[in-house]
C-alpha positions in Angstrom: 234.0 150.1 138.5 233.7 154.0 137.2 234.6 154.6 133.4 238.0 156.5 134.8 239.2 153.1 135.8 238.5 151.3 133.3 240.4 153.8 131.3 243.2 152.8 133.4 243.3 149.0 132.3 242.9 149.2 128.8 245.8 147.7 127.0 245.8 150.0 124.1 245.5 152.6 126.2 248.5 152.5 129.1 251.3 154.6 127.3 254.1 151.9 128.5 252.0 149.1 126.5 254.3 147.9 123.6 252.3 146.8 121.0 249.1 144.9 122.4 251.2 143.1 124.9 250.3 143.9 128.8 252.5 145.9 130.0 254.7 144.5 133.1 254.1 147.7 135.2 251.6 150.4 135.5 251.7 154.0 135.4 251.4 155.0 139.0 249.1 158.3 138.8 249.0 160.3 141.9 250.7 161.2 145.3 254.0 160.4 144.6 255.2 162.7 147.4 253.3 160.9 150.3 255.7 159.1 152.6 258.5 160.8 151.3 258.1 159.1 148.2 259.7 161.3 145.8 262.9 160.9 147.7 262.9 157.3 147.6 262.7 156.9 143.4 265.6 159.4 143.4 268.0 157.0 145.3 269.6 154.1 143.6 269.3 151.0 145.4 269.7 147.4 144.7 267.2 144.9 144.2 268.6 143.3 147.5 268.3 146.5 149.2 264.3 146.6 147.7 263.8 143.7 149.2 264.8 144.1 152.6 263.0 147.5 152.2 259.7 145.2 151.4 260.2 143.3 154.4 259.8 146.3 156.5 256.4 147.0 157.8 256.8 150.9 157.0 253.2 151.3 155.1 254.7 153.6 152.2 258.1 152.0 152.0 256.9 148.9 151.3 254.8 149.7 148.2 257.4 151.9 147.1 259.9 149.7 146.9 257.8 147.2 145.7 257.1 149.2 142.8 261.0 150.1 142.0 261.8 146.8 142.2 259.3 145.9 139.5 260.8 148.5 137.5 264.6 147.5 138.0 263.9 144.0 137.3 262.5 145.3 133.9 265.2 147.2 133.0 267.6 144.9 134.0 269.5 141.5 134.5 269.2 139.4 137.8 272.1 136.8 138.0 270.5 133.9 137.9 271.9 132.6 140.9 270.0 135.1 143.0 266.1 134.2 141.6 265.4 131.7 143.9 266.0 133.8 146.6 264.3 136.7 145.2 261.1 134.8 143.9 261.3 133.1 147.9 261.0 136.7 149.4 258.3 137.9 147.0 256.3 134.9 147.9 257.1 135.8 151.8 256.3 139.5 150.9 253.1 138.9 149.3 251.5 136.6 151.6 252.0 139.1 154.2 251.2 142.4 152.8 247.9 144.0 154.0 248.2 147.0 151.4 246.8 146.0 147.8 249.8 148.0 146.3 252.5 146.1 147.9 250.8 143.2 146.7 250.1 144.4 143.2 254.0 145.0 142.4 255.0 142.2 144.1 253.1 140.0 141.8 254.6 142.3 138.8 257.9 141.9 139.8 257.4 138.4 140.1 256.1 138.4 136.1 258.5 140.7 135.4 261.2 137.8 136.2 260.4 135.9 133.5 260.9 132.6 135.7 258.4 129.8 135.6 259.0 129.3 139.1 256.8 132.7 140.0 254.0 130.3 139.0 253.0 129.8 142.2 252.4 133.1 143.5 250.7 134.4 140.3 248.6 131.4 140.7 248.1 132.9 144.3 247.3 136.3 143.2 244.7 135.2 140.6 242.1 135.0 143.7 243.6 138.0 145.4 240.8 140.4 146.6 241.8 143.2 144.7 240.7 143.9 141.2 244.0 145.1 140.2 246.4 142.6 142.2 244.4 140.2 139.9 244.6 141.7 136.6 248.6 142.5 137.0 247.9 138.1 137.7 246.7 137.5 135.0 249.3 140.2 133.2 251.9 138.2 134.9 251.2 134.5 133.5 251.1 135.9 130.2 255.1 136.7 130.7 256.2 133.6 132.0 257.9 131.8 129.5 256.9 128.1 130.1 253.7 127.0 132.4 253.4 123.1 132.5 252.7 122.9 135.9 250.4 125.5 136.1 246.7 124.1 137.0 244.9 127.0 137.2 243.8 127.8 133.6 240.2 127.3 133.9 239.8 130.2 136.4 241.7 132.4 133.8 239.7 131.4 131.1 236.5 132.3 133.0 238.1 136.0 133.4 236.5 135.8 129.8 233.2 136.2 130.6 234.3 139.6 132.8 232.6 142.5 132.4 236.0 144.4 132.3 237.6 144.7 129.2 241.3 145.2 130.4 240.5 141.9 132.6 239.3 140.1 129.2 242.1 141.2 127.2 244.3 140.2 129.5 243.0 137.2 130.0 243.2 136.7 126.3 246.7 137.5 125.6 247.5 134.8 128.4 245.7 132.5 127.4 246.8 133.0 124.0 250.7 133.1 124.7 250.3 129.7 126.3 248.5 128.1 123.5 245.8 126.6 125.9 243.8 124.6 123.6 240.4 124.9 126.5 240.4 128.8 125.4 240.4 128.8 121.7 236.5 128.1 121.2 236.0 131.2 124.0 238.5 133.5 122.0 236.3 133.0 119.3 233.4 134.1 120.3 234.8 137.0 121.7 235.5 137.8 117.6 231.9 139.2 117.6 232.2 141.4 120.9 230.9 144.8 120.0 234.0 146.6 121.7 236.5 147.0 118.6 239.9 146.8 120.7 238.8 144.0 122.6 237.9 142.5 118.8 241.2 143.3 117.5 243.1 142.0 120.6 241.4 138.6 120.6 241.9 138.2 117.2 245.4 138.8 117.4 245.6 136.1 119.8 243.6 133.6 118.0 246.7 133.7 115.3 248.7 131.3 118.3 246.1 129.2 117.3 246.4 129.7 113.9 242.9 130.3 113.8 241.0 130.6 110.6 237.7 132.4 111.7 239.8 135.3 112.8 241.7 136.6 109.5 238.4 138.6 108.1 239.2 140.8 111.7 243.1 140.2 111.2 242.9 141.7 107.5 240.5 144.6 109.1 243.6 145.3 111.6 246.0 145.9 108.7 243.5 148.0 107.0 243.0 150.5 110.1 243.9 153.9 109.6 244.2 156.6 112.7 241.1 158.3 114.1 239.6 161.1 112.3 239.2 158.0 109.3 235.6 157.0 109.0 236.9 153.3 109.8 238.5 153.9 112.6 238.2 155.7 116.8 241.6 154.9 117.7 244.5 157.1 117.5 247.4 156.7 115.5 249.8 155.0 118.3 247.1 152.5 118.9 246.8 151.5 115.3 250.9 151.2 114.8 250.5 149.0 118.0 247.9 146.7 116.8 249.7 146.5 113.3 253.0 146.1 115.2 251.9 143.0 117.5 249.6 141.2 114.8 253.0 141.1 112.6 255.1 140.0 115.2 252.8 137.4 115.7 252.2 136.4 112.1 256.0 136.3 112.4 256.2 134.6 116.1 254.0 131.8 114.6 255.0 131.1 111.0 251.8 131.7 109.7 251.5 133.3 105.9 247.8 133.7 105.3 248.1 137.6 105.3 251.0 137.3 102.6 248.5 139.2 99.9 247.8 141.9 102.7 251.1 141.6 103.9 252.3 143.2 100.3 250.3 146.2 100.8 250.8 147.3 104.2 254.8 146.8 103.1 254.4 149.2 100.3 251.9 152.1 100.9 251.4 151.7 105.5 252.1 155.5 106.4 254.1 154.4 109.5 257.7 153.1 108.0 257.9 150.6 111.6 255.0 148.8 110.2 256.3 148.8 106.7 259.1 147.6 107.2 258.2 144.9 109.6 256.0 143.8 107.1 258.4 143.5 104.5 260.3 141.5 107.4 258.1 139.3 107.6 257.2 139.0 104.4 260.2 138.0 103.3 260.3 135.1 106.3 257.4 133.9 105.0 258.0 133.3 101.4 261.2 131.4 102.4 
């Protein structure tokens, strides 16, 4: 894979990422005005009308609409009457799309959902033969909100051992989310991996787990300044994010082993979201 897109897939790096989280959609970089498409994102159109548009076999149609629809269901509300239907037609739709892309925003429409019962597709799409169908997989599982029939976990787990880093911090943060105790001894290891977000991702995930061995990188994270710092290559919207998600997670999890650190990053952090989130949960904590 070149260096351009691997670019692409790291975390810290897509513009729509929100804190470390994977994002539920990706920036689509390119033609945007082949089969008409530019016309198509101007007109507003229902998630039933994106779906019937899907089941077309028009070659740019389908992707297209496959793509809005990820992006509607994002932004907003399906009655949940309607989601068995609409997780029955993105099955239907991604079983028989030929084009990668169709198949890529089906599956992140399906995450996007939020429904457990998209299991089965993203289980589907975790052996998909395109690279990116199966990291917006893997993206996927990591949003579902409850996975105990989900079987698949040791493939994901080997996504670990990837050369890719988007694919292993992926993998991670779904892994992670879900608490899978197979993973945790994995996740550690990857606390020594000589790539510094991929360090700072795992170890935000180990605190699911609580993990111990991680806090000497989790106190490192709270201590990261923005590039042009001798500690530090990333720029300052990747450092807010990392501070942003490790807090929320501290938070998420109930965990107060930062409290000490926790003090200073409420008082003297030059980005006021972090300080005050840290004062948030700060004040959770000591409750």
């Amino acid at each position: 894979m070149s260096s351009e897109n691997v670019k692409k897939k790291k975390i810290l790096e897509n513009p729509v990422a929100s804190g470390i989280m994977v994002p539920i959609a990706v920036v689509l970089v390119g033609a945007l005005v082949v089969f008409g498409v530019t016309k198509l994102l101007s007109s507003e159109r229902s998630y039933k009308d994106l779906v019937r548009e899907m089941h077309t076999k028009t070659f740019g149609n389908r992707w297209v609409a496959a793509f809005e629809l990820s992006k509607l269901i994002s932004s907003s509300s399906i009655p949940a009457e309607d989601i068995p239907w609409l997780i029955e037609n993105l099955n239907e739709i991604y079983a028989d799309a030929k084009d990668p892309r169709t198949r890529q925003f089906a599956v992140v429409a399906a995450g996007a959902l939020r429904n457990k019962n998209s299991a089965e597709l993203i289980g589907s799409a975790l052996n998909d033969s395109d690279d990116k169908v199966r990291f917006h997989a893997i993206v996927a599982l990591g949003n579902l909100p409850e996975t105990s029939s989900f079987t698949q976990w040791p493939a994901v787990i080997a996504y670990l051992d990837n050369k890719d880093v988007g694919m292993i911090q992926a993998a991670a943060l779904a892994l992670a989310t879900h608490r899978v105790p197979e993973a945790e001894e994995k996740l550690e290891a990857l606390l020594s991996h000589p790539n510094n977000v991929l360090r700072y991702t795992v170890a935000s995930a180990l605190a699911n787990y609580k993990n111990e061995k991680a806090i000497p990188t989790l106190k490192e994270i709270l201590l990261l300044q923005p590039v042009g710092n001798k500690t530090s290559s990333l720029n300052e919207d990747q450092v807010v994010a990392l501070k942003l998600s490790l807090l929320t997670s501290l938070k998420r999890n109930q965990w107060p082993i930062l409290n000490e650190q926790l003090e200073n990053v409420a008082k003297q952090d030059k980005s006021l979201k972090v300080s005050a989130l840290a004062q948030e949960v700060l004040n959770l904590l000591k409750k």
